[in-house]
PDB file of N, CA, C, O and CB in Angstrom:
ATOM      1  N   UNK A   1     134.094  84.372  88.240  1.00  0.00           N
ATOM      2  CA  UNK A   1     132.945  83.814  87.557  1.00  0.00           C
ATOM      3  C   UNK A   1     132.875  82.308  87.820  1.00  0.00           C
ATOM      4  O   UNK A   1     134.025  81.871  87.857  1.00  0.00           O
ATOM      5  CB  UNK A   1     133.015  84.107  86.040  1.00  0.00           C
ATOM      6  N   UNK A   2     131.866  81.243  88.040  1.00  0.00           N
ATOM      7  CA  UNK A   2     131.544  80.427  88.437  1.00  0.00           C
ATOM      8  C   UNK A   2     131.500  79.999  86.809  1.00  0.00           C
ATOM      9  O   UNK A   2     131.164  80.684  85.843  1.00  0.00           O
ATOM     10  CB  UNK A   2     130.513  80.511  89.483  1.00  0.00           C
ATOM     11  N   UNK A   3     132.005  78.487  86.879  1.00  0.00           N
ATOM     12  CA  UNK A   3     132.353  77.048  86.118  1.00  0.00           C
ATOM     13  C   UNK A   3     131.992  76.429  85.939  1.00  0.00           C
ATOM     14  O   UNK A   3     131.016  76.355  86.685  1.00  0.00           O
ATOM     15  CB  UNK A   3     132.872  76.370  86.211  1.00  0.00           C
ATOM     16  N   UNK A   4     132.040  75.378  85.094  1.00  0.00           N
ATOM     17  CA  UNK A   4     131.737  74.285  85.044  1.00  0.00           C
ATOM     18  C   UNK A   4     132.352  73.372  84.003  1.00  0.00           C
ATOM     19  O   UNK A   4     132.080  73.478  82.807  1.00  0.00           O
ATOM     20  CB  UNK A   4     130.597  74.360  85.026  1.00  0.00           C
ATOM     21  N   UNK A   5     133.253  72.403  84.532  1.00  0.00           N
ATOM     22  CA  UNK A   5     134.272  71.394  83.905  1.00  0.00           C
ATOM     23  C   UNK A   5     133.765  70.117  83.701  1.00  0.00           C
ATOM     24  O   UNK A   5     133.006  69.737  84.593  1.00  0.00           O
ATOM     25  CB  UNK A   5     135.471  71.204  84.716  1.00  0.00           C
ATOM     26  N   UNK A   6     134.023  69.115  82.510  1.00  0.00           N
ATOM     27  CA  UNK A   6     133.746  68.208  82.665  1.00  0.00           C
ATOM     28  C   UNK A   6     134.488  67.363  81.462  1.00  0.00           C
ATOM     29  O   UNK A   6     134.513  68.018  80.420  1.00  0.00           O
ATOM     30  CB  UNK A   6     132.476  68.277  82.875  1.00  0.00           C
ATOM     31  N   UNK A   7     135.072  66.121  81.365  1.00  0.00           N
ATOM     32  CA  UNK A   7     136.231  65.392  80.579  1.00  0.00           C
ATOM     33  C   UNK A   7     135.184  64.973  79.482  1.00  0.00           C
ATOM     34  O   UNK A   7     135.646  64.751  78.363  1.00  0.00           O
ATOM     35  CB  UNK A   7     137.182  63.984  81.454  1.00  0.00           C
ATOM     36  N   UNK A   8     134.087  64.864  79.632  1.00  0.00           N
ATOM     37  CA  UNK A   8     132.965  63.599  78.917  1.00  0.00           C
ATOM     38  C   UNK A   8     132.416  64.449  77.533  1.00  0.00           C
ATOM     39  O   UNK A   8     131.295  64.900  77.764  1.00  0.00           O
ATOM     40  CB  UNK A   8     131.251  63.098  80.219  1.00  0.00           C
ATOM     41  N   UNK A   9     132.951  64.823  76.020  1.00  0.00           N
ATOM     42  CA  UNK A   9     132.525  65.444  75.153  1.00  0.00           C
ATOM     43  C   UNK A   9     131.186  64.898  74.802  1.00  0.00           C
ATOM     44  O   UNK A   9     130.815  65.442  73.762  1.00  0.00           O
ATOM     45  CB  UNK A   9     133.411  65.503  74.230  1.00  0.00           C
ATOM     46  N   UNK A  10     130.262  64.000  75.268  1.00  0.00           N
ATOM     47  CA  UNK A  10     129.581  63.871  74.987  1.00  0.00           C
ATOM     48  C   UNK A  10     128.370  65.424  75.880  1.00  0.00           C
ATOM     49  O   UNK A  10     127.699  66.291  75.319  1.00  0.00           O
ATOM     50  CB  UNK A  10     129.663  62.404  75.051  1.00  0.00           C
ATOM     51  N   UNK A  11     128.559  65.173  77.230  1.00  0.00           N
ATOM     52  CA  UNK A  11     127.844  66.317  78.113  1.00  0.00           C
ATOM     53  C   UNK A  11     128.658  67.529  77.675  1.00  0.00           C
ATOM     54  O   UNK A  11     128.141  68.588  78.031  1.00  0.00           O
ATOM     55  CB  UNK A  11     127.913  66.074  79.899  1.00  0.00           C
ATOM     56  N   UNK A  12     129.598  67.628  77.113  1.00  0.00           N
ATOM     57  CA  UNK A  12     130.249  69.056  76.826  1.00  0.00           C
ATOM     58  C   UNK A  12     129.662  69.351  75.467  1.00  0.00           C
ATOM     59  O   UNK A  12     129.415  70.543  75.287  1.00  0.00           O
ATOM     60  CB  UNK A  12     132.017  69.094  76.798  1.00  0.00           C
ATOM     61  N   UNK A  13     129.370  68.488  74.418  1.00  0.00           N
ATOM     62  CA  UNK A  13     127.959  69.058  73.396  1.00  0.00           C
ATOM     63  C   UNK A  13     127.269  69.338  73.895  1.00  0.00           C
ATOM     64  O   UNK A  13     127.250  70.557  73.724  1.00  0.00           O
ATOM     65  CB  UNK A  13     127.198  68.410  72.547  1.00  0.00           C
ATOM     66  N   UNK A  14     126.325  69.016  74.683  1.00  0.00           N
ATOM     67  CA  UNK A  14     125.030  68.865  75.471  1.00  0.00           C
ATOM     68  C   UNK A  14     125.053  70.131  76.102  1.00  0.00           C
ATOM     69  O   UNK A  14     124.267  70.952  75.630  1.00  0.00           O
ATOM     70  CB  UNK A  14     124.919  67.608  76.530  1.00  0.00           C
ATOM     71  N   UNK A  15     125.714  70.471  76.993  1.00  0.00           N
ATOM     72  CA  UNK A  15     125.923  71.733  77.737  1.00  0.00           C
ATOM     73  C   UNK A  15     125.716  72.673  77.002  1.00  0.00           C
ATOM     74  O   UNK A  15     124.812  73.455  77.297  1.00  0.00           O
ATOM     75  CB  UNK A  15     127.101  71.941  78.291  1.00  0.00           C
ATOM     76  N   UNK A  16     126.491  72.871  75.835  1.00  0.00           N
ATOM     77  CA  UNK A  16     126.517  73.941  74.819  1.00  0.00           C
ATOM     78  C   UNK A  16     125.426  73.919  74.159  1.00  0.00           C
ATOM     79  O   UNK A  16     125.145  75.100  73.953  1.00  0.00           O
ATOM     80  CB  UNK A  16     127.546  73.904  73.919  1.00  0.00           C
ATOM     81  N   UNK A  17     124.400  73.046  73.562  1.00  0.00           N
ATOM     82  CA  UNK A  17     123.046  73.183  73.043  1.00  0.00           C
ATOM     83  C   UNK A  17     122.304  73.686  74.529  1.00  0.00           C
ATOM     84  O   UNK A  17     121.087  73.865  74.486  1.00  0.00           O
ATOM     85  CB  UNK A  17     122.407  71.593  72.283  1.00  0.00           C
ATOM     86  N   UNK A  18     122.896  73.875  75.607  1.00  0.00           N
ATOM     87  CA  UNK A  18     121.734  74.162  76.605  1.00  0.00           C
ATOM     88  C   UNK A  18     122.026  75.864  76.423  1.00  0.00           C
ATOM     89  O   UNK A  18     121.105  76.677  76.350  1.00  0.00           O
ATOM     90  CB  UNK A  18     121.936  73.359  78.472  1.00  0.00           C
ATOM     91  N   UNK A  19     123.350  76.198  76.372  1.00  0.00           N
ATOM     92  CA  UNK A  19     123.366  77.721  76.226  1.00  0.00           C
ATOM     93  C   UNK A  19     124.543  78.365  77.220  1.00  0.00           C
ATOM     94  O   UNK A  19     124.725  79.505  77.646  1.00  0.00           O
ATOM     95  CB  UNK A  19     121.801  78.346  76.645  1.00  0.00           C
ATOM     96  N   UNK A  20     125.158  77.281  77.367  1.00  0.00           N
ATOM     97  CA  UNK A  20     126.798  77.986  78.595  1.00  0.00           C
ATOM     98  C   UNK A  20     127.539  77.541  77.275  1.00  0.00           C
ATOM     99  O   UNK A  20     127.555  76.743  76.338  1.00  0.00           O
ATOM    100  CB  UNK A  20     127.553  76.837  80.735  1.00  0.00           C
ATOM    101  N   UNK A  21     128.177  78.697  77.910  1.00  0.00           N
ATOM    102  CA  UNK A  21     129.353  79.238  76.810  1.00  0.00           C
ATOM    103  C   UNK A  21     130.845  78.373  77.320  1.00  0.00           C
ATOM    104  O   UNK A  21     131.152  78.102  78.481  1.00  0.00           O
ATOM    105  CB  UNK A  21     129.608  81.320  76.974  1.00  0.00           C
ATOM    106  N   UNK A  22     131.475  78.115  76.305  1.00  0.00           N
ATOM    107  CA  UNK A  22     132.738  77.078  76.193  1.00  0.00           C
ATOM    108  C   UNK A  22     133.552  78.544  76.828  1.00  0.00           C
ATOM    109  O   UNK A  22     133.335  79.703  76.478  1.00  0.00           O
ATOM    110  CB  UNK A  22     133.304  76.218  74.215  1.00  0.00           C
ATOM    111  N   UNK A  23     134.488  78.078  77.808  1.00  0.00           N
ATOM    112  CA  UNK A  23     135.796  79.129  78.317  1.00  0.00           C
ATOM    113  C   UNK A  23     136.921  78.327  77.217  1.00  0.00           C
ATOM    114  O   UNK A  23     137.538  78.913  76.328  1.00  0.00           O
ATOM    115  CB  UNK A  23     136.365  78.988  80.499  1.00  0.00           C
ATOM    116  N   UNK A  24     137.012  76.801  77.537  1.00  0.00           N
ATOM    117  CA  UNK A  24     138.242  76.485  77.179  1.00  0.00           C
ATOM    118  C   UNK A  24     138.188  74.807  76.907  1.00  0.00           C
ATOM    119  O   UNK A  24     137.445  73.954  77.394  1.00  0.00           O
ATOM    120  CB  UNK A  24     139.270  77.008  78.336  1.00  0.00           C
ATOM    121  N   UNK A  25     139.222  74.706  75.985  1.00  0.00           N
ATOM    122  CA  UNK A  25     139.002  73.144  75.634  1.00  0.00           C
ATOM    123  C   UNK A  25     140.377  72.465  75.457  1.00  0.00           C
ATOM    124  O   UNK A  25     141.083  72.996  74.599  1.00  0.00           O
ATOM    125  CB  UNK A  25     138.112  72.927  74.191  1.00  0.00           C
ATOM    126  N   UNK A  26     140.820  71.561  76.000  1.00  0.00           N
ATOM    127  CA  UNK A  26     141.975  71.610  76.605  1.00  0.00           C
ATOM    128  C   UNK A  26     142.442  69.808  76.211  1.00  0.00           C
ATOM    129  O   UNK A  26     141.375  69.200  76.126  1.00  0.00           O
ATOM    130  CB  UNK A  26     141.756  72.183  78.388  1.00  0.00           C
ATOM    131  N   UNK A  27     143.276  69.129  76.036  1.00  0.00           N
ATOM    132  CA  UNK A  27     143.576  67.795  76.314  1.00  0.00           C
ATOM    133  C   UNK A  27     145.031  67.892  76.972  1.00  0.00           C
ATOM    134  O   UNK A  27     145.926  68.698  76.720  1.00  0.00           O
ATOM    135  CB  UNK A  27     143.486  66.864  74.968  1.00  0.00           C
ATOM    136  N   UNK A  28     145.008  66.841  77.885  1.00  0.00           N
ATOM    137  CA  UNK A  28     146.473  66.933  79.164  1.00  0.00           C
ATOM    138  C   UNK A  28     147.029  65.663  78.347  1.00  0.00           C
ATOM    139  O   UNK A  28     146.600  64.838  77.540  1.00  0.00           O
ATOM    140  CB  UNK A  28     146.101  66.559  81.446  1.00  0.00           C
ATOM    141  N   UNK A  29     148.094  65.938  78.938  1.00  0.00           N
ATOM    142  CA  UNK A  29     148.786  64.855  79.055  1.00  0.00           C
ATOM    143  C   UNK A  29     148.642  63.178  78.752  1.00  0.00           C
ATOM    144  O   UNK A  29     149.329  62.330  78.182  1.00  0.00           O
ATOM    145  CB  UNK A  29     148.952  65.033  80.053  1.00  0.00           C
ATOM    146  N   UNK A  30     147.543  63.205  79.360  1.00  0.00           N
ATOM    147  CA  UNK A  30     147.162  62.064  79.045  1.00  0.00           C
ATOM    148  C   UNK A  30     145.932  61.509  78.106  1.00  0.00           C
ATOM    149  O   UNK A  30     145.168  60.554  77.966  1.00  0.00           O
ATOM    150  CB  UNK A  30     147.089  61.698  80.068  1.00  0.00           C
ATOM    151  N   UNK A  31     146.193  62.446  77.711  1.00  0.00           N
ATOM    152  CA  UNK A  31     144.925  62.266  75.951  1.00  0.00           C
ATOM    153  C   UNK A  31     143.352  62.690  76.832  1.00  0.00           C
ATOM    154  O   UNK A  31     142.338  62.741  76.136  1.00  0.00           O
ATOM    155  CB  UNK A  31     144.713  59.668  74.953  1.00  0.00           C
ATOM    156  N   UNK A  32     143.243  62.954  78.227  1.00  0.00           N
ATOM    157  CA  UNK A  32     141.956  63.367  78.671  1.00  0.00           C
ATOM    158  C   UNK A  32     141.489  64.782  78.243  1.00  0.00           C
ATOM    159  O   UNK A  32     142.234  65.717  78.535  1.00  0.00           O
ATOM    160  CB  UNK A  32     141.945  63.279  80.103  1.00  0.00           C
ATOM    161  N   UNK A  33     140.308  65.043  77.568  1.00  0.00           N
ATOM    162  CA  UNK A  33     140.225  65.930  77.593  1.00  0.00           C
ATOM    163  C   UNK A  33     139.780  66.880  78.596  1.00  0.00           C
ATOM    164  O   UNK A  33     139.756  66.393  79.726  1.00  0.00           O
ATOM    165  CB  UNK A  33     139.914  65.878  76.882  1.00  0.00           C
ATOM    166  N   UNK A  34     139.302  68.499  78.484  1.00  0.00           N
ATOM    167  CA  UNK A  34     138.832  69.437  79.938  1.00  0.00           C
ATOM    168  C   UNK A  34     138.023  70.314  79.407  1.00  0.00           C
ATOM    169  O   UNK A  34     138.468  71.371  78.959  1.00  0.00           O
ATOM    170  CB  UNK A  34     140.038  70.326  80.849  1.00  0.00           C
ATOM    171  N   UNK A  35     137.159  70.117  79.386  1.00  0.00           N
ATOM    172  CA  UNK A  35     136.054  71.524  78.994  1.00  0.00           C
ATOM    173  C   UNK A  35     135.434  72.421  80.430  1.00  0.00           C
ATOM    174  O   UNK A  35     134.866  71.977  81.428  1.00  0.00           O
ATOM    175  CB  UNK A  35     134.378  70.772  78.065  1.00  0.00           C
ATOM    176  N   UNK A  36     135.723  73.525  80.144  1.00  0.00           N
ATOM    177  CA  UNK A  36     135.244  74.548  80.935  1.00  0.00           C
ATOM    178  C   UNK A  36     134.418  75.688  80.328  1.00  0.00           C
ATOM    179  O   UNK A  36     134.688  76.328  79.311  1.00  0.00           O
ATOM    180  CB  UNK A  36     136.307  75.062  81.539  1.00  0.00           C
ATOM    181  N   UNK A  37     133.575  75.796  80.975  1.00  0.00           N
ATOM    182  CA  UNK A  37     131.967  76.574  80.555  1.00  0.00           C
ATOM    183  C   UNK A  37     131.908  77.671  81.767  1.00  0.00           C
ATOM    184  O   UNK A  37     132.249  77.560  82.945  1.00  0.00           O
ATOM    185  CB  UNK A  37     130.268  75.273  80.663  1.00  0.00           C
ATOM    186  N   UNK A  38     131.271  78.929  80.939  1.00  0.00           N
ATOM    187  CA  UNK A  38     131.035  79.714  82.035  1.00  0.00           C
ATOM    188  C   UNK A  38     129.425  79.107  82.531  1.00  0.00           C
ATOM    189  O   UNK A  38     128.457  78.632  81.937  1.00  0.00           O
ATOM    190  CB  UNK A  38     131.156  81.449  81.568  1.00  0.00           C
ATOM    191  N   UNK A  39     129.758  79.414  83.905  1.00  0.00           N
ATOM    192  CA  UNK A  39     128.662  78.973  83.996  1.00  0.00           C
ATOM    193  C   UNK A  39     127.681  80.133  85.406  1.00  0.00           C
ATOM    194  O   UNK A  39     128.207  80.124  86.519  1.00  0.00           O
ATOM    195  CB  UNK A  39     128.994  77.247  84.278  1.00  0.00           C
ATOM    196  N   UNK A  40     127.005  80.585  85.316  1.00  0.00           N
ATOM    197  CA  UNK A  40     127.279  82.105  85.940  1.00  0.00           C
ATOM    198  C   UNK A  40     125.436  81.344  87.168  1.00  0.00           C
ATOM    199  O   UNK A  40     125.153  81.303  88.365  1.00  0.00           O
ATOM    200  CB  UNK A  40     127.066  84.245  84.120  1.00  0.00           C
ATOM    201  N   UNK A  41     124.932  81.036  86.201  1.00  0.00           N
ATOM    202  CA  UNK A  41     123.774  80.641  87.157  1.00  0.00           C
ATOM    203  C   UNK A  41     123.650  79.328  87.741  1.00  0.00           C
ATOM    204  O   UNK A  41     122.692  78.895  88.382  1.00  0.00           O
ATOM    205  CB  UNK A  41     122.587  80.802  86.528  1.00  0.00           C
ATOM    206  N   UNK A  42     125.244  78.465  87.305  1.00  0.00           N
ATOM    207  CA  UNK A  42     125.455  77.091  88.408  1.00  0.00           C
ATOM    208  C   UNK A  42     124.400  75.972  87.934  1.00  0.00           C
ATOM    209  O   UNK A  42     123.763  75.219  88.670  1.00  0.00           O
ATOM    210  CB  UNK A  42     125.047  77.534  90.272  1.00  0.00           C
ATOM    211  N   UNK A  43     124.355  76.064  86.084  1.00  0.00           N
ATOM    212  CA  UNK A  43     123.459  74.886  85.974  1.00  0.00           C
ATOM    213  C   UNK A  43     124.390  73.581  85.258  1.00  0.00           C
ATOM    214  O   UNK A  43     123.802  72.542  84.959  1.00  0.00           O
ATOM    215  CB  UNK A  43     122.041  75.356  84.979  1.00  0.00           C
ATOM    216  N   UNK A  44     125.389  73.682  85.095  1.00  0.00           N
ATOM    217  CA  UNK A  44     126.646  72.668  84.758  1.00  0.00           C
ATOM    218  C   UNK A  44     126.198  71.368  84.966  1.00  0.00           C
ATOM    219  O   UNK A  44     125.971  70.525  84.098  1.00  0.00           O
ATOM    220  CB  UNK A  44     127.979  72.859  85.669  1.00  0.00           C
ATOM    221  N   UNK A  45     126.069  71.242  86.350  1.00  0.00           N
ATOM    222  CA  UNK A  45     125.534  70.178  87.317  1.00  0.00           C
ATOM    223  C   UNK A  45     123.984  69.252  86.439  1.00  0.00           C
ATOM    224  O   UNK A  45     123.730  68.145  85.966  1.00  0.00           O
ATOM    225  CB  UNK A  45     125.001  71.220  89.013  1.00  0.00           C
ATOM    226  N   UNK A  46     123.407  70.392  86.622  1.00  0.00           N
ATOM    227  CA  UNK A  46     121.795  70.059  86.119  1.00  0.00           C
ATOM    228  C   UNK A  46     121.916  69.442  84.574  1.00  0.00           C
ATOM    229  O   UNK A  46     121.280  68.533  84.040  1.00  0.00           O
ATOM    230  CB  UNK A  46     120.695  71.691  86.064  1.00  0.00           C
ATOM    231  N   UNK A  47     122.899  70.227  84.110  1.00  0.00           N
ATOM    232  CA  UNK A  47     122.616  69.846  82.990  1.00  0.00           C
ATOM    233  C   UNK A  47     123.308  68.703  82.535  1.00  0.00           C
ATOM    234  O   UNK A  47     122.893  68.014  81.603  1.00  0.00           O
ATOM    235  CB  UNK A  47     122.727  70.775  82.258  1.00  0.00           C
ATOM    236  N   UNK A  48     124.108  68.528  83.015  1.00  0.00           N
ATOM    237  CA  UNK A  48     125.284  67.119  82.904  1.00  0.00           C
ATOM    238  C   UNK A  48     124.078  65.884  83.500  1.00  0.00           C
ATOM    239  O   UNK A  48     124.200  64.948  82.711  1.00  0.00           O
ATOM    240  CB  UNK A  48     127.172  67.318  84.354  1.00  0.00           C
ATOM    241  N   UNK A  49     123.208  65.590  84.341  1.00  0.00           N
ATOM    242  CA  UNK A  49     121.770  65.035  84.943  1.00  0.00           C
ATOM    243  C   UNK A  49     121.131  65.162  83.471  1.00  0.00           C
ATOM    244  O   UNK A  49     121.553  64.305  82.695  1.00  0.00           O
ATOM    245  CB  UNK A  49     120.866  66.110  86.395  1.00  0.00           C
ATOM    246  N   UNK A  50     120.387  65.880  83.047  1.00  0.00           N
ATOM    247  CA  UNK A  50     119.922  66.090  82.024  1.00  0.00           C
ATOM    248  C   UNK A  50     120.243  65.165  80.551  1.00  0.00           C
ATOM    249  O   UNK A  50     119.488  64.693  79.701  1.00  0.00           O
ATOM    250  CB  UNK A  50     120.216  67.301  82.029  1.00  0.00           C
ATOM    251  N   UNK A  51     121.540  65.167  80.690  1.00  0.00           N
ATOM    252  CA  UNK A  51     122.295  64.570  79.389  1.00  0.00           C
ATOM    253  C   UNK A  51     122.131  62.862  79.996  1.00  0.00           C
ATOM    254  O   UNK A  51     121.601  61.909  79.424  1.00  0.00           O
ATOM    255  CB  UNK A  51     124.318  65.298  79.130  1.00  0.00           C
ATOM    256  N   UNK A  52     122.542  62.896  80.829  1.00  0.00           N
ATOM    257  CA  UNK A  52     122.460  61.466  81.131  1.00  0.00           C
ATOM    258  C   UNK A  52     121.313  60.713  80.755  1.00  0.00           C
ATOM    259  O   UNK A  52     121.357  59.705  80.050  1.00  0.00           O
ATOM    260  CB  UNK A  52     122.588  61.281  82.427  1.00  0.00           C
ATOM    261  N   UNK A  53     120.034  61.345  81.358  1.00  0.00           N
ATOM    262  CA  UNK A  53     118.969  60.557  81.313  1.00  0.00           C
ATOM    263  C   UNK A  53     117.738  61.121  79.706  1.00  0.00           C
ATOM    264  O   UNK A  53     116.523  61.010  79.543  1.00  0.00           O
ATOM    265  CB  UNK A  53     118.276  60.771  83.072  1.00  0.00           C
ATOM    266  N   UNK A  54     119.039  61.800  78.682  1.00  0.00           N
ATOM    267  CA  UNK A  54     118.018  61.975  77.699  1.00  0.00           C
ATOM    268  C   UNK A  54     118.573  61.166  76.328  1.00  0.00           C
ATOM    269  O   UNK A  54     119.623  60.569  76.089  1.00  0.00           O
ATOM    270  CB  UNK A  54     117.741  63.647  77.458  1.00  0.00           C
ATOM    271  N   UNK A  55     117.421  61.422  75.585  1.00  0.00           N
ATOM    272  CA  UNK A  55     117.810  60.440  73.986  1.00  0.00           C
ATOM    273  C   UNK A  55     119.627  61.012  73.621  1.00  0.00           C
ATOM    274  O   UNK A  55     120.422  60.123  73.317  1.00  0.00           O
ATOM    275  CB  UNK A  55     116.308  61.184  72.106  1.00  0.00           C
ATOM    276  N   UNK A  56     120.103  62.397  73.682  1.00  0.00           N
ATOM    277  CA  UNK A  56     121.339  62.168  73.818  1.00  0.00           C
ATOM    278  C   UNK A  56     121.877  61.582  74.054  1.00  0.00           C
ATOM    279  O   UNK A  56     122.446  61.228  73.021  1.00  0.00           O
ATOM    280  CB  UNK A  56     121.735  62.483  74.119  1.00  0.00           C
ATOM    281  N   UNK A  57     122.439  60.766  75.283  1.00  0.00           N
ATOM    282  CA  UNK A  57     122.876  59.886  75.624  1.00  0.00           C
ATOM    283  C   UNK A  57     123.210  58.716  74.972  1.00  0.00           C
ATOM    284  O   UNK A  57     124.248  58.162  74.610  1.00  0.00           O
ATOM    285  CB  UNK A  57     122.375  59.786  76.296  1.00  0.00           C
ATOM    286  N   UNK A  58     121.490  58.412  74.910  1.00  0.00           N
ATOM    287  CA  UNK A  58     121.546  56.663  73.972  1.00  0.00           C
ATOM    288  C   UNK A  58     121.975  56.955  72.407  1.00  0.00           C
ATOM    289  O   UNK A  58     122.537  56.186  71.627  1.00  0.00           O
ATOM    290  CB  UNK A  58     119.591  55.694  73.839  1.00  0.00           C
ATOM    291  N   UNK A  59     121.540  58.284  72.200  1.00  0.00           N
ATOM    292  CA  UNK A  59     122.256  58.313  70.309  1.00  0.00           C
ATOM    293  C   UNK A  59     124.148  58.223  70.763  1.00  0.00           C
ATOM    294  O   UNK A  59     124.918  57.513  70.116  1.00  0.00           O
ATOM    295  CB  UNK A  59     121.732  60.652  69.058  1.00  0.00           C
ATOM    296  N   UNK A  60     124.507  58.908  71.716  1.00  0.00           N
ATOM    297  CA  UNK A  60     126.264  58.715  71.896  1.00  0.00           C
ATOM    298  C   UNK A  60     126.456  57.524  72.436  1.00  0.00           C
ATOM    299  O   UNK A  60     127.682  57.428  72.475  1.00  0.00           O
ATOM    300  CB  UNK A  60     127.093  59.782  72.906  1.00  0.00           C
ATOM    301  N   UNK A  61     126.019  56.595  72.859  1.00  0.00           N
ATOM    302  CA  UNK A  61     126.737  55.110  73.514  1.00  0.00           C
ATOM    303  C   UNK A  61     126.080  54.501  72.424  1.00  0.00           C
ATOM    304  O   UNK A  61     125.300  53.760  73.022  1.00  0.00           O
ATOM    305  CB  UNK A  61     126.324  54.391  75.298  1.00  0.00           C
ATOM    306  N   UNK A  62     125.836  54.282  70.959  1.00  0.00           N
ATOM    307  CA  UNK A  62     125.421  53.638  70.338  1.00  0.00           C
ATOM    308  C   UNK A  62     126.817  54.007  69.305  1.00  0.00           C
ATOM    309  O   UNK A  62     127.714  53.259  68.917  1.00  0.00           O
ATOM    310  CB  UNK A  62     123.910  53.828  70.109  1.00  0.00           C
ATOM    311  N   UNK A  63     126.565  55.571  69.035  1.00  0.00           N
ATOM    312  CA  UNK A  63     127.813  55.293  67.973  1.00  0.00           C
ATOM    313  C   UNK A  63     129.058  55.632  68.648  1.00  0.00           C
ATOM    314  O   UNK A  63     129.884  56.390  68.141  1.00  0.00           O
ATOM    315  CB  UNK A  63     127.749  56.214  66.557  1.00  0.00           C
ATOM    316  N   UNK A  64     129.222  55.006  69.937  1.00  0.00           N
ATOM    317  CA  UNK A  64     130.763  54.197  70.660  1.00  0.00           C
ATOM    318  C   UNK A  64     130.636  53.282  70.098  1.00  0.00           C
ATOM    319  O   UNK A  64     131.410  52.883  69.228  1.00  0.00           O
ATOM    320  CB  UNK A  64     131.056  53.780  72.255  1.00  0.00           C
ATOM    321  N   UNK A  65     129.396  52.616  70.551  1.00  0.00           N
ATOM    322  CA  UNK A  65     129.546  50.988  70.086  1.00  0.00           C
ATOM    323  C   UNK A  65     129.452  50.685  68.516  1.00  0.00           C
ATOM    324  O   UNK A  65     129.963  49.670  68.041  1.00  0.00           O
ATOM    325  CB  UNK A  65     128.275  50.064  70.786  1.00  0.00           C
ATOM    326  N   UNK A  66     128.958  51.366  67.956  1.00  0.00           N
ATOM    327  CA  UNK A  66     129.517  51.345  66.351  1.00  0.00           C
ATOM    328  C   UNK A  66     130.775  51.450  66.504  1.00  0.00           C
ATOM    329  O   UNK A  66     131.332  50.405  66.168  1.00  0.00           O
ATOM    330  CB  UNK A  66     129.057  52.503  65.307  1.00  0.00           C
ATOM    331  N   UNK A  67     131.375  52.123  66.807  1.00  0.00           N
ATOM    332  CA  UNK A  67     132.614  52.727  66.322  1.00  0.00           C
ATOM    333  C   UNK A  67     133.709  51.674  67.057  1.00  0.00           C
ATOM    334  O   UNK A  67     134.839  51.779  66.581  1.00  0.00           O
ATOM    335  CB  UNK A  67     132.764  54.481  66.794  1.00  0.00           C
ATOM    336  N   UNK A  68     133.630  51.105  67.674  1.00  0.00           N
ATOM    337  CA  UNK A  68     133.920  49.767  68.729  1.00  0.00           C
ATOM    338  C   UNK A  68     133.621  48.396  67.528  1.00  0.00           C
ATOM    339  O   UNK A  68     134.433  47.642  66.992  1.00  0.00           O
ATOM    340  CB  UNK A  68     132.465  49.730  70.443  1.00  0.00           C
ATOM    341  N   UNK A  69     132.524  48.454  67.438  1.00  0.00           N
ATOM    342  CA  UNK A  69     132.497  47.296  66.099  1.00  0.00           C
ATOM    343  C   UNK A  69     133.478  47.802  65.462  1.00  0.00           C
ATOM    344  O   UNK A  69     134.617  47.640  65.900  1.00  0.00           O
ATOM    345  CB  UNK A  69     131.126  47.139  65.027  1.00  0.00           C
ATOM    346  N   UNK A  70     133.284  48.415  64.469  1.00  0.00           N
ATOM    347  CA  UNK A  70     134.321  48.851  63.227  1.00  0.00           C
ATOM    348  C   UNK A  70     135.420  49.008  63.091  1.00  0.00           C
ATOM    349  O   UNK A  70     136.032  49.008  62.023  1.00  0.00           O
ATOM    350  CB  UNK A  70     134.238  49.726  62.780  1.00  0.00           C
ATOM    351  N   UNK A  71     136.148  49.286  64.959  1.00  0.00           N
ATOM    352  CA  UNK A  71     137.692  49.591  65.236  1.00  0.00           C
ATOM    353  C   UNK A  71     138.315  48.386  65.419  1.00  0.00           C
ATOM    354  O   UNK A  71     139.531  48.275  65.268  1.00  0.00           O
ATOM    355  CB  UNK A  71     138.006  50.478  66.489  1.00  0.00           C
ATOM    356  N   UNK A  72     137.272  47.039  65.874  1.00  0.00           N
ATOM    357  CA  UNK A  72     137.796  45.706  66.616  1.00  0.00           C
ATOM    358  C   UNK A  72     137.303  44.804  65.384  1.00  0.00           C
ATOM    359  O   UNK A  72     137.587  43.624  65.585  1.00  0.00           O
ATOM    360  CB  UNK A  72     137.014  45.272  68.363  1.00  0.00           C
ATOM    361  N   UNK A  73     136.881  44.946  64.604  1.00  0.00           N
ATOM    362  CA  UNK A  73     136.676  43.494  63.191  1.00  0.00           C
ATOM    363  C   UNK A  73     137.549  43.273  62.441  1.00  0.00           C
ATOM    364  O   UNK A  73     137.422  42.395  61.588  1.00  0.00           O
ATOM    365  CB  UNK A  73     135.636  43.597  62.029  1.00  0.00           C
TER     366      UNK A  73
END
């Protein structure tokens, strides 16, 4: 079955409101995390594009940067 991985929980919400199903959720070694999605019709890609350039995005790099204020004052 065809995949789709990606470290960034922000596109790994995103993915999942699109409708691919979580295989596995994983953190290594080095505190990175690994999400893997089935992904059977190969839209992983598209949709990770998708997340980038939508209001998602700007609502998650806003509350980094909240959360960046509040961790560093």
């Amino acid at each position: 079955m065809k995949t789709f991985e990606t470290s960034d929980i922000g596109i790994a919400a995103f993915i999942m409101m699109k409708g691919l199903v979580l295989q596995s959720a994983t953190r290594g070694p080095s505190g990175r995390f690994l999400f893997i999605f089935n992904d059977p019709k190969d839209m992983g890609r598209s949709y990770a594009v998708d997340y980038v350039n939508s209001e998602s995005a700007k609502f998650d790099a806003n509350m980094k940067n909240l959360k960046n204020i509040l961790f560093k004052s």
